[in-house]
MARKOLMAR-687386 format. One record per residue: x, y, z of N, C-alpha, C in turn; residue in three letters. Coordinates in steps of 0.1 Angstrom, whole numbers, padded with zeros to 4 digits, always signed. Layout:
N
XYZXYZXYZala...
***
This chain:
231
+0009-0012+0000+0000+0000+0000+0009+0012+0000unk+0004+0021-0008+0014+0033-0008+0007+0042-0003unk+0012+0054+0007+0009+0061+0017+0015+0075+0007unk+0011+0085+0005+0017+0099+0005+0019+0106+0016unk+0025+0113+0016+0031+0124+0028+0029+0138+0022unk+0016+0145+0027+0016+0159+0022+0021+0167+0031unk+0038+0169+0031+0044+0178+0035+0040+0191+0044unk+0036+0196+0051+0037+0210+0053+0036+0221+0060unk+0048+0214+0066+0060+0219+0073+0075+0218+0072unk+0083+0222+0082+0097+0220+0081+0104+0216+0091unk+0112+0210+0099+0123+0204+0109+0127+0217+0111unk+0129+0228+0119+0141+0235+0124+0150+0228+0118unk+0160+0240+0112+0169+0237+0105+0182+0228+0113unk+0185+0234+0127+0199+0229+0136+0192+0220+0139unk+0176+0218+0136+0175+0197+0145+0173+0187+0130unk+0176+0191+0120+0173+0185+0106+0186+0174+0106unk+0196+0175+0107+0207+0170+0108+0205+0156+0118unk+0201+0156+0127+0201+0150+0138+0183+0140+0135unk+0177+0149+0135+0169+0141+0134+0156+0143+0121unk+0159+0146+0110+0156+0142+0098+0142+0153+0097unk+0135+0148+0083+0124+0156+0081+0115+0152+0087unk+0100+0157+0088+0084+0157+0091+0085+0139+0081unk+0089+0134+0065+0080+0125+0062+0093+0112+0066unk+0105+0118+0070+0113+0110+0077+0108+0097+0087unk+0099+0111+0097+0093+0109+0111+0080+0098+0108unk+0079+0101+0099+0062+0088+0100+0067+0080+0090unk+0073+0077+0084+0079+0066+0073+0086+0054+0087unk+0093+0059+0093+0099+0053+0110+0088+0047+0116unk+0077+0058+0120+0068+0055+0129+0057+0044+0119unk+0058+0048+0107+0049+0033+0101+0057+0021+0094unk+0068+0023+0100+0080+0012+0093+0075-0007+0099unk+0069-0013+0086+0068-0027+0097+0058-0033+0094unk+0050-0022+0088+0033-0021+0083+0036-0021+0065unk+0044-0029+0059+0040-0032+0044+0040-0017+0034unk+0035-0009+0039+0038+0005+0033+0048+0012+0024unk+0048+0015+0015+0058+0022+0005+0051+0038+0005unk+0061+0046+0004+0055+0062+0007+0064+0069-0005unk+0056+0083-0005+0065+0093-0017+0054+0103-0009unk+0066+0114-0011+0062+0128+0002+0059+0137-0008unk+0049+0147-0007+0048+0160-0020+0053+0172-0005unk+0055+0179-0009+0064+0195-0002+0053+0201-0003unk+0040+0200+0000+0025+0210-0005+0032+0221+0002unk+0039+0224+0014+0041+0235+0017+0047+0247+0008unk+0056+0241-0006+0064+0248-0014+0056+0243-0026unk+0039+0241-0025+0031+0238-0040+0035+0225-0046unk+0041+0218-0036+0046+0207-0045+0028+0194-0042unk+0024+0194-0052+0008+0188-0052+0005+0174-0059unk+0004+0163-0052-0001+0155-0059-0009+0157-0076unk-0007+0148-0085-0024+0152-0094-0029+0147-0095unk-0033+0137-0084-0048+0132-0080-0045+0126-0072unk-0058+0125-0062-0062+0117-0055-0057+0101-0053unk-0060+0098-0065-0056+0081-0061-0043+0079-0064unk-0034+0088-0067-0021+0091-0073-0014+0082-0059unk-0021+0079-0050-0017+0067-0036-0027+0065-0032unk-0025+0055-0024-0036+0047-0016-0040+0049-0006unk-0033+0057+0000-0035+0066+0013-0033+0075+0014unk-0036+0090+0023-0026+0103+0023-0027+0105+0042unk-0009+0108+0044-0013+0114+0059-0006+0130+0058unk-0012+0139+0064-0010+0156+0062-0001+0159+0079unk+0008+0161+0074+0022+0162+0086+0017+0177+0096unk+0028+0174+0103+0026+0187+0111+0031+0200+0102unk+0029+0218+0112+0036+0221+0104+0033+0236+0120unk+0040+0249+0117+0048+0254+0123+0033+0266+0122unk+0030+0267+0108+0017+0276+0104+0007+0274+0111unk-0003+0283+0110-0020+0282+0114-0029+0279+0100unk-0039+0265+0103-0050+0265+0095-0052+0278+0089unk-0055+0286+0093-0060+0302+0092-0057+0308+0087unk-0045+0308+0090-0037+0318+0079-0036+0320+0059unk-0032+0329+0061-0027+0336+0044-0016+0332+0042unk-0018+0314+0034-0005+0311+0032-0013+0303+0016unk-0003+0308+0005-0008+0303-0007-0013+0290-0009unk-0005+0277+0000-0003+0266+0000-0018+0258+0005unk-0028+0264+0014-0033+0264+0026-0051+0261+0014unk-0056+0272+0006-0068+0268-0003-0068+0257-0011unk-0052+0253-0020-0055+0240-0028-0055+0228-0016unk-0046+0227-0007-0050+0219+0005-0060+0214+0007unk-0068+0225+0009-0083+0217+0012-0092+0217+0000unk-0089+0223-0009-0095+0216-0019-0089+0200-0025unk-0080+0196-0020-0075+0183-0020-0078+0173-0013unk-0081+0177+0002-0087+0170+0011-0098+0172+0010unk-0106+0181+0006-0118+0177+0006-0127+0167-0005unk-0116+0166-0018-0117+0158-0031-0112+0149-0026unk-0106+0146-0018-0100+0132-0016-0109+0125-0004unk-0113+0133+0003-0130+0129+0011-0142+0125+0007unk-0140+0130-0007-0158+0126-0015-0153+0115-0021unk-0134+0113-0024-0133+0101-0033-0132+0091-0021unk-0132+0092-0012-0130+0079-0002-0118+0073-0002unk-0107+0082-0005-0097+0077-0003-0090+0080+0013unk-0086+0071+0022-0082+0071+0030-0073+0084+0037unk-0073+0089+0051-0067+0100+0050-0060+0100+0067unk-0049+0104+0070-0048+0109+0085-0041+0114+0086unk-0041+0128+0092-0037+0141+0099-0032+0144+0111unk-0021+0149+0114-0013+0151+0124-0008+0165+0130unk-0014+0171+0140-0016+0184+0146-0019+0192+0136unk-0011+0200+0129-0014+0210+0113-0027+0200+0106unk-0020+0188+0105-0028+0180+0096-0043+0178+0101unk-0043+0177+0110-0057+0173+0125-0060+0187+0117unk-0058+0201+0119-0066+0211+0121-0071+0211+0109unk-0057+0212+0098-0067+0218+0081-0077+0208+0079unk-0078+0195+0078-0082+0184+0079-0096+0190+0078unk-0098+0196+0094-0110+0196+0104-0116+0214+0095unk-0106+0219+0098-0110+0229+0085-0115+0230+0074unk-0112+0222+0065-0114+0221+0052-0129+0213+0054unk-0131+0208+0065-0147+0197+0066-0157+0199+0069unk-0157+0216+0071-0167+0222+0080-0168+0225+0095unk-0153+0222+0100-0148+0221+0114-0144+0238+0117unk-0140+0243+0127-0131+0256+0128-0119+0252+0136unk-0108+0262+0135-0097+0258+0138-0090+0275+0148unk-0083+0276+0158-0079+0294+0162-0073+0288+0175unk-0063+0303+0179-0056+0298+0187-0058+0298+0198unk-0060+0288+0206-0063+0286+0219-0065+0296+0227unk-0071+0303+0234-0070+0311+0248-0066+0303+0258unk-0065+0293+0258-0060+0288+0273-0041+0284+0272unk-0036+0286+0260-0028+0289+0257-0020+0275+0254unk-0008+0271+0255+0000+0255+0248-0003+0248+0256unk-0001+0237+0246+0001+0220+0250+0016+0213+0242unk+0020+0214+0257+0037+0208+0251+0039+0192+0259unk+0045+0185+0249+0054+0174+0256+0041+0161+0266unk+0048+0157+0273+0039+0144+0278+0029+0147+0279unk+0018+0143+0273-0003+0144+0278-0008+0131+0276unk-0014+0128+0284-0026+0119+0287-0039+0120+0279unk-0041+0115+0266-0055+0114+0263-0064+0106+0263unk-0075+0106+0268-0088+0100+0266-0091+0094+0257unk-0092+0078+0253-0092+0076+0244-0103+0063+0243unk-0110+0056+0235-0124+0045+0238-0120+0037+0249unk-0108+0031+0241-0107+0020+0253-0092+0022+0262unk-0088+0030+0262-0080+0033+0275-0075+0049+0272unk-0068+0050+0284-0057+0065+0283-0043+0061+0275unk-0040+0073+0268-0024+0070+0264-0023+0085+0262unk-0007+0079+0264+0003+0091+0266+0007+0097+0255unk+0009+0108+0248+0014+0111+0233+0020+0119+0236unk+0029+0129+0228+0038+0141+0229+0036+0149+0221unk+0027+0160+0226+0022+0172+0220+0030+0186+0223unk+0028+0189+0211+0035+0209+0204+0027+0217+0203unk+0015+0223+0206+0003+0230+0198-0002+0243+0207unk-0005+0252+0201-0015+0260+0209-0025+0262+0200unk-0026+0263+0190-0042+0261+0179-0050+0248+0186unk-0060+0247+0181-0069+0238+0183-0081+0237+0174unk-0086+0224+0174-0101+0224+0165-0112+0229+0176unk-0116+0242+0176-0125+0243+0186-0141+0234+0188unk-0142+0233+0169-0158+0234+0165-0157+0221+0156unk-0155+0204+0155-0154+0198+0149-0166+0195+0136unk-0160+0188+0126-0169+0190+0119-0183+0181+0119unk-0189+0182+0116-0206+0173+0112-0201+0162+0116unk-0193+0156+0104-0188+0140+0100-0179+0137+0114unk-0174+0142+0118-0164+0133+0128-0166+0132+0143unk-0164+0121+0147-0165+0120+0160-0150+0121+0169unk-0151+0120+0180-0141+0124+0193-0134+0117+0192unk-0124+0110+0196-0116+0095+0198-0105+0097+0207unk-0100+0113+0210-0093+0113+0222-0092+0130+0226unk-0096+0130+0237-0096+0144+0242-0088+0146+0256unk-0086+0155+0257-0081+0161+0274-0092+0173+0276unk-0094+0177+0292-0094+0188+0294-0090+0198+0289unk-0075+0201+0283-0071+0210+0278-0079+0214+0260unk-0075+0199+0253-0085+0200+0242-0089+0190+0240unk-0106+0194+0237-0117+0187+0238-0114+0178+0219unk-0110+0181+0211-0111+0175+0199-0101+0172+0191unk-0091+0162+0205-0079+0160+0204-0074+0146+0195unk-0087+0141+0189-0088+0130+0179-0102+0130+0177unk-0105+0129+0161-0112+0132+0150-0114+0118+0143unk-0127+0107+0141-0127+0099+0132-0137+0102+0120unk-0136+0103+0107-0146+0104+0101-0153+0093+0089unk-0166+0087+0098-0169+0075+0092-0162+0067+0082unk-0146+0060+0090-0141+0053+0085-0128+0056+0072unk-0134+0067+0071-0130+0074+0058-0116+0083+0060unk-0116+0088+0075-0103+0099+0080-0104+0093+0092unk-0088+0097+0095-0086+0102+0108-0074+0111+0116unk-0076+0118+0127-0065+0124+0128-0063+0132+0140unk-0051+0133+0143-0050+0138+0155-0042+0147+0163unk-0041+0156+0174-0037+0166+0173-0024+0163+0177unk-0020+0154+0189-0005+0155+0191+0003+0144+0188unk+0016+0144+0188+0029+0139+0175+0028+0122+0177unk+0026+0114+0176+0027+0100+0176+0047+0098+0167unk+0044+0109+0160+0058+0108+0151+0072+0113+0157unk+0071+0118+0169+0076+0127+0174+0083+0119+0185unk+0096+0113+0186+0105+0108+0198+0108+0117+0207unk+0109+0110+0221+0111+0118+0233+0126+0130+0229unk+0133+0124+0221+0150+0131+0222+0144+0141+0213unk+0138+0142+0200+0129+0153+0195+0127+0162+0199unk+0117+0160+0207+0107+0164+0218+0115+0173+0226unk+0126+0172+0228+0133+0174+0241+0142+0188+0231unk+0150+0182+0223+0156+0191+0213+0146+0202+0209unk+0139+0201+0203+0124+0211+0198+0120+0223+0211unk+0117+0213+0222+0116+0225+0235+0126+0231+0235unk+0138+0229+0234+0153+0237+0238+0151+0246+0230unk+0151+0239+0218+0150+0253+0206+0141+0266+0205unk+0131+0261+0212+0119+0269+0212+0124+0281+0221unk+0130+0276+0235+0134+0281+0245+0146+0291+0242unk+0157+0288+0236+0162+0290+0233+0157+0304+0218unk+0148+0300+0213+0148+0312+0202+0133+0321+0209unk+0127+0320+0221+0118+0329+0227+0108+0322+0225unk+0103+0316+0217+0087+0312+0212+0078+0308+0222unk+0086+0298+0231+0082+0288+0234+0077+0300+0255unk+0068+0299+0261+0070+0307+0278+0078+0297+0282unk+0091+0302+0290+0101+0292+0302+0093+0282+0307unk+0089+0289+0315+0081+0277+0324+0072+0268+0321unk+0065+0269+0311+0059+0260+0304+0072+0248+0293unk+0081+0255+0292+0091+0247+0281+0096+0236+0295unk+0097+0247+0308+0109+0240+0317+0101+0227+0320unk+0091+0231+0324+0080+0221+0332+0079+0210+0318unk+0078+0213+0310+0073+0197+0297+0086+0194+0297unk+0094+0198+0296+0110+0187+0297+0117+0187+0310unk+0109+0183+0324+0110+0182+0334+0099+0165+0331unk+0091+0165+0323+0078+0152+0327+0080+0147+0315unk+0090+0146+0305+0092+0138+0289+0102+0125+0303unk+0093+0112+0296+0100+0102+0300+0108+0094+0289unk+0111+0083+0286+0117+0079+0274+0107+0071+0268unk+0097+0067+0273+0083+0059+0268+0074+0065+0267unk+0064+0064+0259+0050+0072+0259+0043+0056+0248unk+0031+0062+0242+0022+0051+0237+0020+0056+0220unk+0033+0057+0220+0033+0063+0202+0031+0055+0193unk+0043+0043+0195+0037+0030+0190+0017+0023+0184unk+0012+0024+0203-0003+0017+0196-0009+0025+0192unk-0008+0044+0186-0011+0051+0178-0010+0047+0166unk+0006+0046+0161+0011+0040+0148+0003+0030+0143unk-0001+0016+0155-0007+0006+0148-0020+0011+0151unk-0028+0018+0152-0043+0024+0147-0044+0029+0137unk-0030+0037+0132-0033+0045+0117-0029+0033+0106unk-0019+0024+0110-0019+0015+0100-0031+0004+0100unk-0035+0002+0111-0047-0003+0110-0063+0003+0100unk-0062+0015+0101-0073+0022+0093-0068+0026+0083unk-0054+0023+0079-0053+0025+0063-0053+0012+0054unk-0048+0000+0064-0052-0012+0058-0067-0017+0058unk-0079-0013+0067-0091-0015+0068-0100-0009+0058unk-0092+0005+0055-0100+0009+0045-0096+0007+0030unk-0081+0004+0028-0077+0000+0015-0088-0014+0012unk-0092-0024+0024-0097-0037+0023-0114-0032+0020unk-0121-0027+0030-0131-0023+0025-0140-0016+0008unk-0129-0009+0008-0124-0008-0012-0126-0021-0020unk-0118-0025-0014-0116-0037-0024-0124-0044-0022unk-0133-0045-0012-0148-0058-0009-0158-0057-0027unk
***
């Protein structure tokens, strides 16, 4: 099964070296699962020309807001949305989670209650797991089609399933603790990020979290629905 990587975002440049791109990160995290992938750079217009042009598509993180006035950001969801009426399989990852939820009838804006960094606990059907989240946007307003699949107090629409068809979610499954840990520094280091909130998430990053049985859910619903196709 071949998987695309719609690019769109970028690694900080001083962690690129060390630890590779955005389609690097989920080529790793779905390594094992039969998958063959090819990445488009939608961030720099680089676009599929079609839909079935793969068997799957997952939409990476990225540094931008849904929202914004970024050229890249209209054909996007006119791609996801055409790739939603074709039933081609889809999953989204923080950026990806929002435009996703954007493009569906969902809304997307930056949190008032302000980030979610590094070890979180979410809510999920059949148990809690730990993920490693970067975000202060959020889907505030999800769309028609999708249901919940993992939330926190912090954010309520912190996994998105849409009848079989999508899914996606807000914090990094792709994203290793040493990452995680480098990225805060950076952040810290170049202002972005408040101290205390940077200090305090790499004070609680352990070397384990539940990124793994994420991975096998997304490869699980991209094999379920490539099979469903084919029935």
């Amino acid at each position: 099964m071949k998987i695309g990587i719609l690019q769109t975002g970028f690694v900080p440049e001083p962690l690129m070296e060390k630890h590779g791109s955005y389609s690097s990160m989920f080529e790793q995290l779905l390594d094992g699962h039969g998958f063959t992938f090819e990445t488009f750079v939608v961030a720099e217009g680089d676009f599929p020309t079609s839909v079935s042009s793969c068997d799957g598509w997952i939409v990476t993180g990225s540094a931008f807001g849904a929202y914004e006035d970024h050229a890249f950001i209209p054909p996007l969801e006119d791609f996801i949305r055409a790739n939603y009426k074709a039933d081609v399989p889809m999953a989204g990852i923080c950026f990806g989670h929002q435009i996703m939820a954007q493009a569906l009838g969902g809304k997307v804006e930056k949190f008032s209650g302000g980030w979610g960094v590094g070890y979180t606990n979410y809510e999920m059907p059949d148990k809690k797991r730990a993920i490693l989240a970067m975000h202060q946007d959020q889907v505030v307003e999800k769309p028609a089609d999708a249901n919940v699949i993992a939330s926190t107090d912090f954010c309520k629409n912190a996994g998105l399933a849409y009848r079989g068809k999508a899914i996606s979610f807000q914090p990094h499954p792709e994203f290793t603790p040493d990452y995680m840990r480098d990225l805060i520094n950076y952040k810290l280091d170049a202002g972005t990020l408040p101290k205390e909130i940077g200090e305090a998430a790499l004070e609680a990053i352990g070397k384990d979290n539940d990124s793994l049985e994420v991975a096998r859910q997304l490869a699980e619903f991209f094999i379920a629905a490539k099979a469903e196709k084919a029935a």
